[in-house]
Structure formats: C-alpha cells, structure tokens
LUMVO-75332 format. One record per residue (C-alpha): x, y, z. Coordinates in nm, 4 decimals. Layout:
<sites>
site c1:X | c2:Y | c3:Z
...
</sites>
This chain:
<sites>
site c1:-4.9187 | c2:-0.3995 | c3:0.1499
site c1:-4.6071 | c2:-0.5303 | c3:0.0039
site c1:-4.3012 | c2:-0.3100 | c3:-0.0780
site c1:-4.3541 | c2:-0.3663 | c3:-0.4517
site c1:-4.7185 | c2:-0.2860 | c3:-0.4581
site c1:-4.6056 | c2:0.0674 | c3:-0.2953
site c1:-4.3369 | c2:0.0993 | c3:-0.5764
site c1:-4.5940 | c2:0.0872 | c3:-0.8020
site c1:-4.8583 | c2:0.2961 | c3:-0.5647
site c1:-4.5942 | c2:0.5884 | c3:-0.5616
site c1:-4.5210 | c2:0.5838 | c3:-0.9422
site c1:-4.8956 | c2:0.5882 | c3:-0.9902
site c1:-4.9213 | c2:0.8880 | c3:-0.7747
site c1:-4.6077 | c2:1.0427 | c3:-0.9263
site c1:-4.7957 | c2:1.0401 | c3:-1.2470
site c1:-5.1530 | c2:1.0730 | c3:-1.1575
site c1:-5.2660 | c2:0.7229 | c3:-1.2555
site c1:-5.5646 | c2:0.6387 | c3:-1.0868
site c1:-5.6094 | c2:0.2676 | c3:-1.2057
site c1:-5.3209 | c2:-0.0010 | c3:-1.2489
site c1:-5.4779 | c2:-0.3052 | c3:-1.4777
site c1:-5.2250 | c2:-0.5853 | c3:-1.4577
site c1:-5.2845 | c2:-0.9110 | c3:-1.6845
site c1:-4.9975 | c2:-1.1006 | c3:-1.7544
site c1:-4.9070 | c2:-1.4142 | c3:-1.5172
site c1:-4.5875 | c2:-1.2830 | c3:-1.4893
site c1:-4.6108 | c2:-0.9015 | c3:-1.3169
site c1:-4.9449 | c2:-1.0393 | c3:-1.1393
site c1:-4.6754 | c2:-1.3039 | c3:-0.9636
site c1:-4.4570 | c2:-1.0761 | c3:-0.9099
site c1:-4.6826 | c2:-0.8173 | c3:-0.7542
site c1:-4.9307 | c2:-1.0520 | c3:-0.5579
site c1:-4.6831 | c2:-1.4245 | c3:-0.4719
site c1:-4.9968 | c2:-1.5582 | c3:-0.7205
site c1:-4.9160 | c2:-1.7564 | c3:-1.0276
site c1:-5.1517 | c2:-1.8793 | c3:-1.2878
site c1:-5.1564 | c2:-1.9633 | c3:-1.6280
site c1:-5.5646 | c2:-1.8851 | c3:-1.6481
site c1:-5.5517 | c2:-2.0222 | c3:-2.0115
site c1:-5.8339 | c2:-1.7527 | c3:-2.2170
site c1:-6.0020 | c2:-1.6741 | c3:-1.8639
site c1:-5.9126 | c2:-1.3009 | c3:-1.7376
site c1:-5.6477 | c2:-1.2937 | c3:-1.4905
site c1:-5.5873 | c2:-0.9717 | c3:-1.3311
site c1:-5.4406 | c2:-0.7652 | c3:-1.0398
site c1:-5.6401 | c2:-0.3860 | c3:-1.0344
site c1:-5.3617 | c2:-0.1558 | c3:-0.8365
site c1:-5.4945 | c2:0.1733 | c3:-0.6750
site c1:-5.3023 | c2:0.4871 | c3:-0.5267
site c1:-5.4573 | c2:0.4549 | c3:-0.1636
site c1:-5.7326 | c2:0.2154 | c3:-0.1604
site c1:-5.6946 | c2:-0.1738 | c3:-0.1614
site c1:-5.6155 | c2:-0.3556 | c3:-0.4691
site c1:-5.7965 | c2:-0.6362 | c3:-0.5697
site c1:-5.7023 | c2:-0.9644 | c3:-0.7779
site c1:-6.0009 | c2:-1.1390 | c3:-1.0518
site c1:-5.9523 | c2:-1.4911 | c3:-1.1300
site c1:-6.1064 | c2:-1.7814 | c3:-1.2136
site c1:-6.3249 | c2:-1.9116 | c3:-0.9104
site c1:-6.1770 | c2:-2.2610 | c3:-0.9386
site c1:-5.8536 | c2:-2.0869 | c3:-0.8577
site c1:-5.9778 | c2:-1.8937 | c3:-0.5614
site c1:-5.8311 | c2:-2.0630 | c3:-0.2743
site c1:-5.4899 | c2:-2.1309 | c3:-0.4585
site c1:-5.4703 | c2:-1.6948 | c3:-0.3965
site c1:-5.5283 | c2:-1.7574 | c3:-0.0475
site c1:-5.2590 | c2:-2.0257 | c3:-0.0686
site c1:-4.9888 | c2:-1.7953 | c3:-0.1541
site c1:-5.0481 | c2:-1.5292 | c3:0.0975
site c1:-5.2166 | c2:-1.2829 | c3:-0.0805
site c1:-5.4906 | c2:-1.1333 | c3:0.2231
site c1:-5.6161 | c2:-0.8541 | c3:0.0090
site c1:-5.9826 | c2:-0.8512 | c3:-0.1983
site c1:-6.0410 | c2:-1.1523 | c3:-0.4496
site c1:-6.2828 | c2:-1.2019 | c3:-0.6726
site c1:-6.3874 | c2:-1.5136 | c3:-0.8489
site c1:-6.6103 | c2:-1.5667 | c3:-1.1063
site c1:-6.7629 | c2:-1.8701 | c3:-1.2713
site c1:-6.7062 | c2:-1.9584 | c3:-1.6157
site c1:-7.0695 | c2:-1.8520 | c3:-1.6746
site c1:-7.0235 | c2:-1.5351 | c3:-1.5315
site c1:-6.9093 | c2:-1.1840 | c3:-1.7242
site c1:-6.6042 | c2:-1.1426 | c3:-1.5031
site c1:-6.5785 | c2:-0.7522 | c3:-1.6666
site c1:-6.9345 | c2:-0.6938 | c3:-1.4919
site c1:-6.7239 | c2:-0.7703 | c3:-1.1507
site c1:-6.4187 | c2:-0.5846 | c3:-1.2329
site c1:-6.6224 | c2:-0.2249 | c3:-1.3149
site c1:-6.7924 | c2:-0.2679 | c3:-0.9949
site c1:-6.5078 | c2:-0.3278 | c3:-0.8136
site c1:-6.3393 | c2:-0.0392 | c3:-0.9279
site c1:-6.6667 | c2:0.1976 | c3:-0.8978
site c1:-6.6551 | c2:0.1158 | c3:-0.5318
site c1:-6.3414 | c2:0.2263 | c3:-0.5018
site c1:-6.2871 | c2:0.5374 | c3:-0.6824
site c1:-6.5859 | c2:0.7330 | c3:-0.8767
site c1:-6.3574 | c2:0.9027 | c3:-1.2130
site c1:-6.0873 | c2:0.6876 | c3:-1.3607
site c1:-5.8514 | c2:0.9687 | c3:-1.6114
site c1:-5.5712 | c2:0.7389 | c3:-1.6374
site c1:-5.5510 | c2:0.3573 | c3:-1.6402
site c1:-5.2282 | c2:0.1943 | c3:-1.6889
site c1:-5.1752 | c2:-0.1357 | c3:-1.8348
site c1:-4.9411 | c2:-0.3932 | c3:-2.0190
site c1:-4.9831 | c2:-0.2976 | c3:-2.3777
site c1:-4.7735 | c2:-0.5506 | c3:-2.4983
site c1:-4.9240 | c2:-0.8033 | c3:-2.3197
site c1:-5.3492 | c2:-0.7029 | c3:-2.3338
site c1:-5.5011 | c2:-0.8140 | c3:-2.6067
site c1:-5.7835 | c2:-0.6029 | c3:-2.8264
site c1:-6.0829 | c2:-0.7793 | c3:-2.7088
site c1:-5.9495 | c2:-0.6755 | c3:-2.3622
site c1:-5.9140 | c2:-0.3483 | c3:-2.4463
site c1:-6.2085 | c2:-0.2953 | c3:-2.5808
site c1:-6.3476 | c2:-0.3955 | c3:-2.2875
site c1:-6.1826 | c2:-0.1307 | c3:-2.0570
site c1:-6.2402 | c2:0.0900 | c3:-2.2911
site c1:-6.6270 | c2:0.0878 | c3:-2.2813
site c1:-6.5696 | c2:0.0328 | c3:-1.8595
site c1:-6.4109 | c2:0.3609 | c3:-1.8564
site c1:-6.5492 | c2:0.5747 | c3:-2.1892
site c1:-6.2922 | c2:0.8824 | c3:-2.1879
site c1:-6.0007 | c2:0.7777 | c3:-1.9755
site c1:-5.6628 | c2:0.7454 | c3:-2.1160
site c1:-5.4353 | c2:0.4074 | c3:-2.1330
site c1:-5.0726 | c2:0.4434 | c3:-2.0681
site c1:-4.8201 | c2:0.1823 | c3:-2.0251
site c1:-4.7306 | c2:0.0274 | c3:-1.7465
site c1:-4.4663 | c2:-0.1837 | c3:-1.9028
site c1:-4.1207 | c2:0.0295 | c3:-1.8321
site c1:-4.1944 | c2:0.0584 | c3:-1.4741
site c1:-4.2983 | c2:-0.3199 | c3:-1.4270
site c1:-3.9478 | c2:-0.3765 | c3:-1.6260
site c1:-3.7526 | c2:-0.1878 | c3:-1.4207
site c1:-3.9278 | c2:-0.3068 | c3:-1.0570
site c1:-3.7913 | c2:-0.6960 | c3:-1.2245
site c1:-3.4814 | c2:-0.6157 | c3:-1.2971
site c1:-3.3438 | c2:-0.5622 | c3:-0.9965
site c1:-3.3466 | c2:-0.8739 | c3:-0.8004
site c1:-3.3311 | c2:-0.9150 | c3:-0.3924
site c1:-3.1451 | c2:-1.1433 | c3:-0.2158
site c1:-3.4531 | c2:-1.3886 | c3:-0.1957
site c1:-3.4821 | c2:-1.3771 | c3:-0.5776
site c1:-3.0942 | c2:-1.4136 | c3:-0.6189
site c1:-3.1060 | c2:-1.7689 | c3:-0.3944
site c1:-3.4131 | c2:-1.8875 | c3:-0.5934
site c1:-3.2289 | c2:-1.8229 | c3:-0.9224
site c1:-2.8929 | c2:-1.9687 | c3:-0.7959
site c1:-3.0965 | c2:-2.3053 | c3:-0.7379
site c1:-3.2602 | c2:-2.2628 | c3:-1.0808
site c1:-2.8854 | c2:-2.2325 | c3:-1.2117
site c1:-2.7810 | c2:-2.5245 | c3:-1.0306
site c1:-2.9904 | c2:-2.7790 | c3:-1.1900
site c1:-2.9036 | c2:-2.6037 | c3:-1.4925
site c1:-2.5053 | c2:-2.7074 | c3:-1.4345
site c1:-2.6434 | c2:-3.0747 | c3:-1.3508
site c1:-2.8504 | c2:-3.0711 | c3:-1.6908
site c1:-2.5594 | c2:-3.0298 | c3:-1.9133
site c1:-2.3416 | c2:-3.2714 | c3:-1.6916
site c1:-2.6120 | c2:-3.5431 | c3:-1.7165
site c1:-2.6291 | c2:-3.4533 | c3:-2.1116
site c1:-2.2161 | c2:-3.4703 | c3:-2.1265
site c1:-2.2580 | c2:-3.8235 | c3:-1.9900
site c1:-2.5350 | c2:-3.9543 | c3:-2.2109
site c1:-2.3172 | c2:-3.8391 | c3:-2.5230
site c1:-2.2413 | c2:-4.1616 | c3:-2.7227
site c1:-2.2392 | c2:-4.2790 | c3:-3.0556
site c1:-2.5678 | c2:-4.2944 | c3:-3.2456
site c1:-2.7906 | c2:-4.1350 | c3:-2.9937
site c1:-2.9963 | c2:-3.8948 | c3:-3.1185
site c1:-3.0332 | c2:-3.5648 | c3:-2.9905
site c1:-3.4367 | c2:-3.6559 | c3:-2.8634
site c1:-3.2879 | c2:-3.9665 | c3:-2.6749
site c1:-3.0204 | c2:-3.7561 | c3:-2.5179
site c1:-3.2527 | c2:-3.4076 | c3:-2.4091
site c1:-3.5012 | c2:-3.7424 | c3:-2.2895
site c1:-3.2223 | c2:-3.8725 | c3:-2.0204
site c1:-3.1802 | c2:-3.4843 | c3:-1.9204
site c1:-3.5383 | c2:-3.3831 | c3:-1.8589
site c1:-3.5651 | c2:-3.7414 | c3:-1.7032
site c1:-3.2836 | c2:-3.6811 | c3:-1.4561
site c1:-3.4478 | c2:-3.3437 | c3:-1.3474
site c1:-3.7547 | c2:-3.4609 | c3:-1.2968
site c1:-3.5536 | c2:-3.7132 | c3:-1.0604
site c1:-3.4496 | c2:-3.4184 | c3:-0.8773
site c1:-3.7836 | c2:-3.2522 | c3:-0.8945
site c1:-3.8249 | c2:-2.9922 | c3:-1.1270
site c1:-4.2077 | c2:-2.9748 | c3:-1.2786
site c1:-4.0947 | c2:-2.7577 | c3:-1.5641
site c1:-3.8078 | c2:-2.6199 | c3:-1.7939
site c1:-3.7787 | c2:-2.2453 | c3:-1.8692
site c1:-3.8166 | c2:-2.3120 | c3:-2.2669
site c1:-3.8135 | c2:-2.6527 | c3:-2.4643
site c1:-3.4595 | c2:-2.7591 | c3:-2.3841
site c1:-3.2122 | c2:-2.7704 | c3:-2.7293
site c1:-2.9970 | c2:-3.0634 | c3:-2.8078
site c1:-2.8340 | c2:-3.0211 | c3:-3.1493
site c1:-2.5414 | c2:-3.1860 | c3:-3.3046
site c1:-2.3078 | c2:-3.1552 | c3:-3.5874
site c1:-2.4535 | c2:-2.8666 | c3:-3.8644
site c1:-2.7661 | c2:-2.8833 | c3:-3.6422
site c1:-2.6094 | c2:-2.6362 | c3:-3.3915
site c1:-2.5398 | c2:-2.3601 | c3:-3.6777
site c1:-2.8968 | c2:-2.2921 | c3:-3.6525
site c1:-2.9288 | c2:-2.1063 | c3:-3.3221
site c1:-3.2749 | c2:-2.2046 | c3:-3.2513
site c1:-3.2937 | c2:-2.5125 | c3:-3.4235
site c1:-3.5211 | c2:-2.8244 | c3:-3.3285
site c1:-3.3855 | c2:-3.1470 | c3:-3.1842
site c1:-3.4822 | c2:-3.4758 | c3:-3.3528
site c1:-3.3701 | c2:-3.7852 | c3:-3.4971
site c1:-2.9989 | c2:-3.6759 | c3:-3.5868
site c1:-2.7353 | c2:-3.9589 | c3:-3.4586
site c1:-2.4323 | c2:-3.7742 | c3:-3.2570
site c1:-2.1116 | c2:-3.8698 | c3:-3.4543
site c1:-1.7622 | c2:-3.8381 | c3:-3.3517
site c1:-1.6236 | c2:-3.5096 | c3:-3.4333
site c1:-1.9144 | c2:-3.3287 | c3:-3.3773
site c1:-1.9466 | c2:-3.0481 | c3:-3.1457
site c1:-2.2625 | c2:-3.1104 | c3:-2.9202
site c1:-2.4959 | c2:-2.7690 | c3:-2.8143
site c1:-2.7140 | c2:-2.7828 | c3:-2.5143
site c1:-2.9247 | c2:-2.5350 | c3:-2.4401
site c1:-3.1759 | c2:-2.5476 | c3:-2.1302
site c1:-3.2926 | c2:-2.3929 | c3:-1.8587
site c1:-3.4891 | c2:-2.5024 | c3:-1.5053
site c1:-3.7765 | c2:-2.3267 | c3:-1.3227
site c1:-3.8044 | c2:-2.3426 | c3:-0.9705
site c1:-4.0063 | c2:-2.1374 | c3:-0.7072
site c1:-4.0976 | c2:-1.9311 | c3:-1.0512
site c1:-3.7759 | c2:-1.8544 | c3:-1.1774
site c1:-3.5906 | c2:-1.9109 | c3:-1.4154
site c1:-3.2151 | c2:-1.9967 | c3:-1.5560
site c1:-3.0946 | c2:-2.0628 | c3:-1.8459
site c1:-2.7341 | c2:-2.2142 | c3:-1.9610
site c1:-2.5490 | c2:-2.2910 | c3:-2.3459
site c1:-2.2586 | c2:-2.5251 | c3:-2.3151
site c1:-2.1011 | c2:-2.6863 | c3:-2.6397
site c1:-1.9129 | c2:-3.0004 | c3:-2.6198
site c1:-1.6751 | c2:-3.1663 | c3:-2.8194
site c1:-1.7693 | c2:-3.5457 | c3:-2.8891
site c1:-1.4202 | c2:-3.7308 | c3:-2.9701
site c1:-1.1667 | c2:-3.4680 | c3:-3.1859
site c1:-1.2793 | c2:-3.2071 | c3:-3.3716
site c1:-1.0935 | c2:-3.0080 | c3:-3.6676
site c1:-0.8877 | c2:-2.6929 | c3:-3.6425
site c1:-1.1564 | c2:-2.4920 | c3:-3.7639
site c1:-1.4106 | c2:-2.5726 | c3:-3.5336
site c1:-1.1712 | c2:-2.5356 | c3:-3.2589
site c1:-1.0759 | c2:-2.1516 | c3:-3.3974
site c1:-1.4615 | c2:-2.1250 | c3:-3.3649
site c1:-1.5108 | c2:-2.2228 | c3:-3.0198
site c1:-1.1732 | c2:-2.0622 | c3:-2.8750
site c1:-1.3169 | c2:-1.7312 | c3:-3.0309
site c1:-1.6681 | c2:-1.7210 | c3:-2.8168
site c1:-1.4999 | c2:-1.8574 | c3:-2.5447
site c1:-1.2990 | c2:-1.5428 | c3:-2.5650
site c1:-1.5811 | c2:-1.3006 | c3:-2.6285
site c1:-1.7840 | c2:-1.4494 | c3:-2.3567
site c1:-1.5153 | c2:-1.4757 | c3:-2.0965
site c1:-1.4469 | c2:-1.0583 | c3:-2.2077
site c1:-1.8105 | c2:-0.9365 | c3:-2.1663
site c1:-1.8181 | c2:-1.1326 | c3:-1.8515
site c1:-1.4977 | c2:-0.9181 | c3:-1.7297
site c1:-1.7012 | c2:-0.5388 | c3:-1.8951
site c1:-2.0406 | c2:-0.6014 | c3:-1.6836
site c1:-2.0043 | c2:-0.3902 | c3:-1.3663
site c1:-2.2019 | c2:-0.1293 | c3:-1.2539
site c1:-2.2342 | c2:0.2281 | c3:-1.4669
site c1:-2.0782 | c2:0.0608 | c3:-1.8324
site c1:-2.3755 | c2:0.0304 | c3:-2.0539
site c1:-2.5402 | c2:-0.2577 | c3:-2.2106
site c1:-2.4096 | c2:-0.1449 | c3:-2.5530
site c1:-2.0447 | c2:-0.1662 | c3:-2.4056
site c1:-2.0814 | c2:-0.4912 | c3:-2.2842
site c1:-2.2255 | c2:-0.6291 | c3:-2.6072
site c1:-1.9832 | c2:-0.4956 | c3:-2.8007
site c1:-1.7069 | c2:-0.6283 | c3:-2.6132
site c1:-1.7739 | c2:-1.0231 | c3:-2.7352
site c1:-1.8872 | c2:-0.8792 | c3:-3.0848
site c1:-1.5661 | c2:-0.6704 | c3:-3.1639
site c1:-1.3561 | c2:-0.9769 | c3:-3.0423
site c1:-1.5805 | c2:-1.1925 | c3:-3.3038
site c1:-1.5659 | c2:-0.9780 | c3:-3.5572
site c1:-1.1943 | c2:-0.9394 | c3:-3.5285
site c1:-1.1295 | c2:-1.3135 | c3:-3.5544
site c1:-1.3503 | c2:-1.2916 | c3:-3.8531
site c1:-1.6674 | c2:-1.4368 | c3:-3.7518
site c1:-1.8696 | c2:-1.0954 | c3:-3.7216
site c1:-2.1892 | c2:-1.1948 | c3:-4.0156
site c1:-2.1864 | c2:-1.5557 | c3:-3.7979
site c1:-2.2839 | c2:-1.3496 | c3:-3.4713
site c1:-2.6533 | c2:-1.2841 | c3:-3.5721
site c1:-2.7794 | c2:-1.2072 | c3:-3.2052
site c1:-2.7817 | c2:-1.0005 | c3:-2.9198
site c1:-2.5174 | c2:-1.0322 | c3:-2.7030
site c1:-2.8195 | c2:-1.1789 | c3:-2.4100
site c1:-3.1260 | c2:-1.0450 | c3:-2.2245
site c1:-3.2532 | c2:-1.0342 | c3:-1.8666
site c1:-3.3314 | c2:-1.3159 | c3:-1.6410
site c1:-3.5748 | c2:-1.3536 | c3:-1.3563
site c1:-3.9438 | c2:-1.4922 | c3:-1.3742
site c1:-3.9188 | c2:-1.4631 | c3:-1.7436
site c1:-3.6563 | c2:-1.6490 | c3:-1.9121
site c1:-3.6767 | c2:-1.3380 | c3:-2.1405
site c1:-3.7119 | c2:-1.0053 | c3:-2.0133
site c1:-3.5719 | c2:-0.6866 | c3:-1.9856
site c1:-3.2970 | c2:-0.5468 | c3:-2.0949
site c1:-3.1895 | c2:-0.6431 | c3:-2.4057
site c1:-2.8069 | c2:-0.6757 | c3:-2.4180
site c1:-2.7880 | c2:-0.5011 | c3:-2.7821
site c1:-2.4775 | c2:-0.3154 | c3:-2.9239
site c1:-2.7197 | c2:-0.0066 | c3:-2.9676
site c1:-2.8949 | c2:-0.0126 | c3:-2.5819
site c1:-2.7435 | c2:0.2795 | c3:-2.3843
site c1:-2.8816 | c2:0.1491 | c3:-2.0488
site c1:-2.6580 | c2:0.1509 | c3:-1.7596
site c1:-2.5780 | c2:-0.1597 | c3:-1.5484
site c1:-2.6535 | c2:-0.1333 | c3:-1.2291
site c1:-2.5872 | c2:-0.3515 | c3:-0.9278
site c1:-2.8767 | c2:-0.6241 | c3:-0.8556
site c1:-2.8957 | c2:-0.6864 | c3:-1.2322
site c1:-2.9505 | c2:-1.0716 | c3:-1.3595
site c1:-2.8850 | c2:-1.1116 | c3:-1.7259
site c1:-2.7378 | c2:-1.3526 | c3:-1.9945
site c1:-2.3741 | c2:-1.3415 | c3:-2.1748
site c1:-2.4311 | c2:-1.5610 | c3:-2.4829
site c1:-2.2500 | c2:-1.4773 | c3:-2.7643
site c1:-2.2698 | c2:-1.7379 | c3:-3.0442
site c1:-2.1030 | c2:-1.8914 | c3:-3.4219
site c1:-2.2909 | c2:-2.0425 | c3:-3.6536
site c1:-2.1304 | c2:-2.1466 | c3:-3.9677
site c1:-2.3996 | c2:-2.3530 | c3:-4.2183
site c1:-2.1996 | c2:-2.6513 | c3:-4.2605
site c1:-1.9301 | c2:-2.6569 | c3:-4.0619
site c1:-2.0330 | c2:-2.5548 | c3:-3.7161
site c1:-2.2383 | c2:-2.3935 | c3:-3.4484
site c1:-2.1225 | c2:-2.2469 | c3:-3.0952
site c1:-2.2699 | c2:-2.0889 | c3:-2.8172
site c1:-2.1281 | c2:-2.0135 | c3:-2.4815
site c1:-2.4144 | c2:-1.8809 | c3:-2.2043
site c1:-2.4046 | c2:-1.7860 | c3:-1.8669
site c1:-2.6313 | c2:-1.6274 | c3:-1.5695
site c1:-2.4411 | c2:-1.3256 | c3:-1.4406
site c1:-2.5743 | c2:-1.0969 | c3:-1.1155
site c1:-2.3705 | c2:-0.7755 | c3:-1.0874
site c1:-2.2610 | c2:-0.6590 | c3:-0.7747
site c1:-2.0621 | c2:-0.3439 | c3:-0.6586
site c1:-1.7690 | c2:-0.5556 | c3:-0.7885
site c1:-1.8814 | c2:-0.6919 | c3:-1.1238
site c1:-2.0373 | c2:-0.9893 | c3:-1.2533
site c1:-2.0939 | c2:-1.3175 | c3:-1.0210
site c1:-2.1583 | c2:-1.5884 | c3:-1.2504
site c1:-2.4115 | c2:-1.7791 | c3:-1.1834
site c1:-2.4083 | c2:-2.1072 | c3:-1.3938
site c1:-2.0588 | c2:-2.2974 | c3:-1.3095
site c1:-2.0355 | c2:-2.5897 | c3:-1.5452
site c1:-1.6934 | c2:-2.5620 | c3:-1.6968
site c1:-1.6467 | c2:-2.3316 | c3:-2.0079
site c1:-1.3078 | c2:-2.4712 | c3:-2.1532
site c1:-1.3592 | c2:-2.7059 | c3:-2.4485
site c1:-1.4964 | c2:-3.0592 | c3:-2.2608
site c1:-1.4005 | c2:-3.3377 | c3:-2.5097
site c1:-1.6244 | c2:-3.6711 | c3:-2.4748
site c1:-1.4549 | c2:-3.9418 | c3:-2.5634
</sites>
C-alpha cells in the first residue's frame, strides 16, 4: 500500500468513513500511478480503512492499470455490462454496513449519485475534496523534478514564440510554430489551449487567438503550459515587438513590480491573502487597481488549476512543499494587456522559481 493511500486510510479512520469513492482522473492518478480520461464510462478508485482497495474501469483499459504498477484488485467491465452491479459487490465483500461514504462532490455527477445512493440506502456522503486538496498540495521531491521539466519546456515555448515574432504573423501561425517545436521535443499535450494575443487582444485575459497580424508596437502575451509525466506548468511572458509607448511601458514596469514583490512575500507561515495583496496594493498604488480583475494565482501540480486559490481574502498559510502561480495582470481595453506568471515551490527559505525565461521587458526587433 502506498504512503498516500494510508494518508487517506488514517483520515478515514480518524473520521469513521468506511467507504472512499474516488472518480475524477485526477485524485485516482494520484492515488493509484493510473491515468485515464474514461470519457462517460465510470472510472473509479473504492478506498477502505483496512481491507484492499479496488480500482473499476473500462475493460479495454485493464492492462494499462497493470502497466502502471498498480498490484491491487481491478475490475473491468464491458461496455455492455452495469459496472455499478460490480462496484456494490465489490464493496459487500468487503465490508457488510457502509454509514459514511466519502466522495468528490464537486467532481460526481447526479446520475452518479443517485446511483450510490440506492447502493447504499441510508449512509451519509461527505466530502472528500479538502483532504484530497491538501494530500496535492504538497509536492515530493519526485513531483518537484517532474514539474521542473514541465517548466522547462515551458521557458523553451515562449523562447521559440519570441523568435517566430515578425511582422504580419498572426497569433494562430505563431502558437502553430510553438506547439510544433514541442512536439519536436516530445510533449503529447499542453496543460490548457496555449494563448497568443497581440495588441488590444491581450487586455482580455482569457482571450482567443486568431487571425490578428502582430504589428510593431505591440506588446505580445503568451500564455502556455506543458504536461509531462502528468504534470503540469504553466508560464505568462509579455513581449515587446519593436518600441512601445510610455504608457504601455508604465503598465508593464508596474506588474513586473508586483510580481517580482509577491515572489519576495511567499515563504512559509505568511498567508495566501498576504501574498496576494502584496502585487495588488503595488497595482493599485500605481493606479491600475479596477485593471487587476484576478486572483493573484492558484496551485499547480497534476491540475493546471488546483488548490489554493491565491485570493486577497484566503487566510491559508504557506507552507514549505507548496507549488503555486504568481500572475498578477493589466488589462486596459484599448491600450494594453500584461501579465507576468511564474511557477514558484516554497522551501524553508522562500520561493524557488520555477519558470526562468527572463522577466525584464524583451523587445523584438
């Protein structure tokens, strides 16, 4: 049995759980070295205080489990089979009265639900989401060399995108030549649909790439991220094509200066709150504040999102073995958009940053 199966085995116990139900790819990875994106099919990791757990997935998938080392019980089922039949047998073998089952309630959906629910008439469904949360977020030293690879080919992304930079490419034929040159290296899949935006296009912070030429004087926005082994990174740079005005240049000097100052607050026992407010005072100060209309950044790991949430209002504590993003942003409609992200880990000393590609204005000429 792993070490993080008997996390969860001892909080179970703790709180007299008899029955962890785990369905999202994610925590089933993370639990069992199995990853699957079953599609509608039922994938699903059943955790137990003493007796073995068992994974359901679809049959086809069967000896992928074996693959990745997991040696406990699996069950398969066809796609003619009721895999819920399988599952409440399972369990019944296991243990005879089920009180408390815990599961994702974000993630299960209410056809699943109702299922369990008529599995185990009278038991009561607790989450198992803040423990899962707070197993992820602090990462081992395995995890932390996966993710510095992951960051890696996140720093070559945006130097292959600073060199494909050139008058009248559009942003679709520039993120094309990035994803390209991965796949060159050998990454099989980005950690969100990678952002190319130029000119006004970057004021929207989750705007669309498309047919918009790159022009001199515009500030360029790349956002992207790589996968590999699982997890995930995730980097903002914003580049200057040719010279830009003053303004624009007040607006990137200003996150580069709230970044670079919640970089130096995130250290073990400040909270999240602290560390988000340190960019957003500095923004607001210049000015900018109503242009800031995000959190400061979130955790990192085998989601590209997940927990915490670096908000102004979240009181949780840093602690050391913590992976998160610092990406405080501009966006002025019309005149420009800036964003500044990187991958920190805290240690006992503060924040190692993870993603290295420069952070001072670059200027393409």
């Amino acid at each position: 049995m792993n070490q993080r199966l008997q996390k969860l085995q001892a909080w179970m116990k703790e709180n007299g759980i008899e029955v962890s139900f785990i369905t999202s790819s994610e925590n089933v990875f993370y639990l069992s070295g199995f990853f699957s994106n079953p599609h509608e099919r039922l994938l699903a990791l059943a955790v137990f205080q003493e007796e073995e757990p068992f994974l359901v997935c679809p049959g086809m998938e069967v000896h992928d489990v074996k693959a990745s080392g997991w040696n406990q019980e699996i069950i398969g089922y066809s796609d003619i089979e009721n895999p819920w039949k399988l599952v409440h047998t399972s369990i019944n073998k296991r243990i005879s009265h089920v009180r408390n089952v815990a599961i994702e309630k974000e993630h299960m959906n209410v056809e699943r639900y109702e299922q369990l629910t008529a599995l185990f008439p009278g038991a009561a469904f607790v989450s198992a989401e803040e423990k899962m949360r707070k197993l992820r977020m602090i990462k081992d030293a395995k995890e932390l060399k996966i993710i510095e690879e992951a960051c890696a080919l996140a720093d070559y992304a945006i130097e292959v995108g600073c060199s494909e930079i050139k008058e009248g490419r559009t942003e679709l034929e520039v993120l094309n030549a990035v994803e390209y040159a991965l796949k060159q290296k050998g990454v099989t899949e980005m950690s969100f649909s990678t952002m190319v935006l130029t000119g006004a296009n970057a004021a929207s912070p989750h705007g669309n790439p498309g047919s918009t030429k790159i022009k001199k004087g515009d500030l360029v926005l790349f956002d992207l991220g790589v996968v590999v082994d699982r997890y995930c990174s995730d980097i903002t740079r914003t580049v200057a094509y040719g010279d830009i005005n003053d303004k624009q240049k007040e607006i990137y000097d200003t996150v580069l200066k709230g970044q670079l100052a919640a970089v130096e607050a995130s250290k073990p026992g400040v909270t999240a709150a602290e560390v988000d407010l340190t960019a957003r005072r500095i923004i607001a100060d210049a000015g900018f504040g109503e242009y800031f209309p995000h959190r400061l950044g979130h955790g990192l790991g085998i989601s590209v999102h997940e927990y915490p949430s670096m908000t102004e209002t979240n009181p949780l504590v840093i602690e050391e073995g913590m992976v998160y993003t610092i990406e405080p942003g501009i966006y002025v409609p019309g005149v420009a958009g800036v964003r500044i992200e990187d991958d920190v880990f805290i240690t006992a000393d503060g924040a190692k940053v993870l993603t290295k590609f420069p952070k001072e204005l670059q200027i393409i000429r």
